[in-house]
C-alpha positions in Angstrom: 118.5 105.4 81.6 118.4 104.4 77.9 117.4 107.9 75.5 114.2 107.7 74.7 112.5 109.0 71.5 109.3 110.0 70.7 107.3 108.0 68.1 103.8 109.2 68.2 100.7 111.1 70.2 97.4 110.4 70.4 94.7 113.1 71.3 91.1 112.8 73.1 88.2 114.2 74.5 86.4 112.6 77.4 82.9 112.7 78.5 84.2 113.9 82.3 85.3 116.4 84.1 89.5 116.4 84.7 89.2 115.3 88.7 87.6 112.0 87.5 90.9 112.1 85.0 93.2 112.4 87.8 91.6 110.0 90.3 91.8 107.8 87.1 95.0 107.8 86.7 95.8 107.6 90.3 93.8 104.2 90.2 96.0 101.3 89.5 93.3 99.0 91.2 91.5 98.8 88.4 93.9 97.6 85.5 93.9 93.9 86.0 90.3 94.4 85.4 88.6 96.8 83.4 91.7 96.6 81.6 91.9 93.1 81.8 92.8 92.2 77.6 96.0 94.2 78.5 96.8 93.5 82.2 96.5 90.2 83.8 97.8 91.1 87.5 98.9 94.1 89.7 100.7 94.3 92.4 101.2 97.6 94.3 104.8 98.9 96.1 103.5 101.7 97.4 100.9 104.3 96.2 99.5 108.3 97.6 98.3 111.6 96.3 101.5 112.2 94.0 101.4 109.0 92.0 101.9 104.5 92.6 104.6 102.4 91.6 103.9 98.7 90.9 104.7 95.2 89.2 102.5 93.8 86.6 101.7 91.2 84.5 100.9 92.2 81.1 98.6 90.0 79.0 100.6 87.7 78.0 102.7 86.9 81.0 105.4 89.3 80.3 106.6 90.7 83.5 107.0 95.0 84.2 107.4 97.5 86.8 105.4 100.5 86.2 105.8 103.8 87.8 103.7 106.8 87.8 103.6 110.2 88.7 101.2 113.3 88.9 101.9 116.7 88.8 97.9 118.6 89.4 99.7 121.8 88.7 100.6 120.9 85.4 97.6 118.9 84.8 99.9 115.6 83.8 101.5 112.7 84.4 104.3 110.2 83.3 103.9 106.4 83.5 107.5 105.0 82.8 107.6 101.2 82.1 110.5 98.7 83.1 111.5 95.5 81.7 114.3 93.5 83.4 115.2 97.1 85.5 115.9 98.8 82.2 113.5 101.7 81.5 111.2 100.3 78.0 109.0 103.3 77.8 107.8 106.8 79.1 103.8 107.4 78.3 103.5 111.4 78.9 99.7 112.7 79.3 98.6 115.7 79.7 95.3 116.9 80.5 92.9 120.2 79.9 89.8 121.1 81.1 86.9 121.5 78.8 84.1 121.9 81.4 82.7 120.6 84.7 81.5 117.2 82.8 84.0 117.0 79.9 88.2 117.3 79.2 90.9 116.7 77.0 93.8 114.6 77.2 96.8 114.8 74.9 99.3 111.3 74.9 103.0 111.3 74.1 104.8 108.2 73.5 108.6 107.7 74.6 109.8 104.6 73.4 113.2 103.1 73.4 115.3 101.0 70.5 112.8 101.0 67.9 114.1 100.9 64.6 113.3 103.6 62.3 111.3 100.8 60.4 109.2 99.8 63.1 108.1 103.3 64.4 105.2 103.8 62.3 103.7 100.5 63.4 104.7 100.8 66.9 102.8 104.0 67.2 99.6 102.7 65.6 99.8 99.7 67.8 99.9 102.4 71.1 97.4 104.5 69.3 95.0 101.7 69.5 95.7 101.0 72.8 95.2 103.8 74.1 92.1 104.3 72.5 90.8 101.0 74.0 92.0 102.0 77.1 90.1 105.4 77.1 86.9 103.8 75.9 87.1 101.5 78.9 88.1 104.5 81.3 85.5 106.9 79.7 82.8 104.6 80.7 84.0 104.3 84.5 84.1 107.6 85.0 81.2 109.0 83.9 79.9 106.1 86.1 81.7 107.6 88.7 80.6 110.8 88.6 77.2 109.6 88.1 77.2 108.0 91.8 79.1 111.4 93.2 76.1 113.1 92.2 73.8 110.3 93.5 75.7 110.5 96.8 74.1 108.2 99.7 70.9 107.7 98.0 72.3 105.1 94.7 73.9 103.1 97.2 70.6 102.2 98.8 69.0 101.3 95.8 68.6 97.4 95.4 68.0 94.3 93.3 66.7 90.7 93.6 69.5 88.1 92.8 68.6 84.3 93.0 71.3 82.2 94.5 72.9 78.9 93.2 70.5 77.6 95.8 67.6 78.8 94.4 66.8 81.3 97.0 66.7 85.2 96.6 68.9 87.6 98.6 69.3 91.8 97.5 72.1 93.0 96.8 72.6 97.1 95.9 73.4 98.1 92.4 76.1 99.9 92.7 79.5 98.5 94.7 80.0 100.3 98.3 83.5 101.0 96.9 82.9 104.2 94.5 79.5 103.3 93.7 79.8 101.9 90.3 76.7 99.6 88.5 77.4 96.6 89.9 76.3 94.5 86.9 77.7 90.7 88.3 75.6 88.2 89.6 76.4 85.8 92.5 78.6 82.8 91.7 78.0 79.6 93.1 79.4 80.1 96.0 77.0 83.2 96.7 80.3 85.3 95.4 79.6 89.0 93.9 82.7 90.1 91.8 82.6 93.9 90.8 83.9 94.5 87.5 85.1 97.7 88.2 87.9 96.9 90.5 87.7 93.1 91.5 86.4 93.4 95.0 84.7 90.2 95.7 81.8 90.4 98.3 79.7 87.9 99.8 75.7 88.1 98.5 74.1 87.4 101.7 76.2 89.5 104.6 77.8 92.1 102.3 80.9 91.3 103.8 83.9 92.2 101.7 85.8 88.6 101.2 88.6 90.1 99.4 89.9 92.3 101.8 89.2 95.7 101.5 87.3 98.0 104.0 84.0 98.7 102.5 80.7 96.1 102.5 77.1 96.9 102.0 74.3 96.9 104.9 72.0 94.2 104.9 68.5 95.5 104.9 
């Protein structure tokens, strides 16, 4: 692996509590689209408790494997980044509790082959990142931890959509996935798009056309 060095940190608190942190970085479902200014595609290898490696399309169409691993007892995590099979960069976060409903991260960036003339630049450019990155995740979890606490009850709730068609079906307002606002309306083909995580489901059945093992009940 190519020597990596250290060219800068960036620091934050966060409006949840350090499980929503963890199951945050656990989640590489959601990059392509909360995230999606920096990631255009995902695809995961394999993924459990301990951490996921993937490939990725970065904005941009450049290419990257990504690999990252969580250690709860430590309270961090490394994300490592590969170009061509050569290791680009090492993110390093760790993570402190500052309550039930708030934390603290603190960001270490590994880099390799930047100039000495470049570093200061490079590590505004990830500082800025990162801190769009966080204002995107912020928001989702304290959404998230807002339907824990809800529990069965906000996934019942409902609203009236009208269809391309003209005709009015309900659909809930949060997604049966983990029961985030489920903001989107139906496309034209009577499609609802979360824009949490992607998952596409159909407006009238509730049916999950995407894939994935969760739908709504029809009431």
């Amino acid at each position: 692996m190519r020597e990596l060095e250290t060219i800068g940190y960036y620091r934050r608190e966060l409006g949840a509590g350090i499980e929503r942190l963890f199951e945050n970085a656990l989640d590489w479902e959601h990059l392509p689209h909360l995230h999606d200014s920096s990631f255009e595609a995902i695809e995961v290898i394999d993924a459990d408790e301990t951490g996921w490696t993937a490939d990725a399309r970065l904005a941009g169409g450049m290419k990257v494997a990504l690999d990252l691993r969580l250690d709860r007892e430590e309270a961090s995590w490394v994300t490592r980044t590969r170009v061509a099979g050569e290791v680009a960069s090492e993110i390093v976060s760790l993570a402190s509790t500052r309550g039930p409903d708030r934390c603290h991260v603190a960001v270490e960036f590994r880099m390799a082959d930047v100039p000495e003339d470049k570093r200061a630049a490079m590590a505004d450019y990830y500082r800025a990142l990162y801190a769009r990155l966080y204002d995107e995740d912020e928001a989702m979890m304290i959404a998230r931890a807002e339907a824990l606490a809800a529990g069965a009850q906000g996934l019942r709730e409902r609203k009236t959509v009208t269809m391309a068609d003209g005709s009015e079906t309900d659909i809930p307002l949060r997604c049966p996935h983990w029961g985030l606002p489920l903001t989107a309306e139906p496309d034209d083909a009577g499609i609802v798009t979360c824009p949490w995580h992607g998952y596409r489901f159909d407006a009238r059945t509730g049916v999950c056309v995407s894939g994935q093992s969760c739908r709504w009940q029809v009431s």
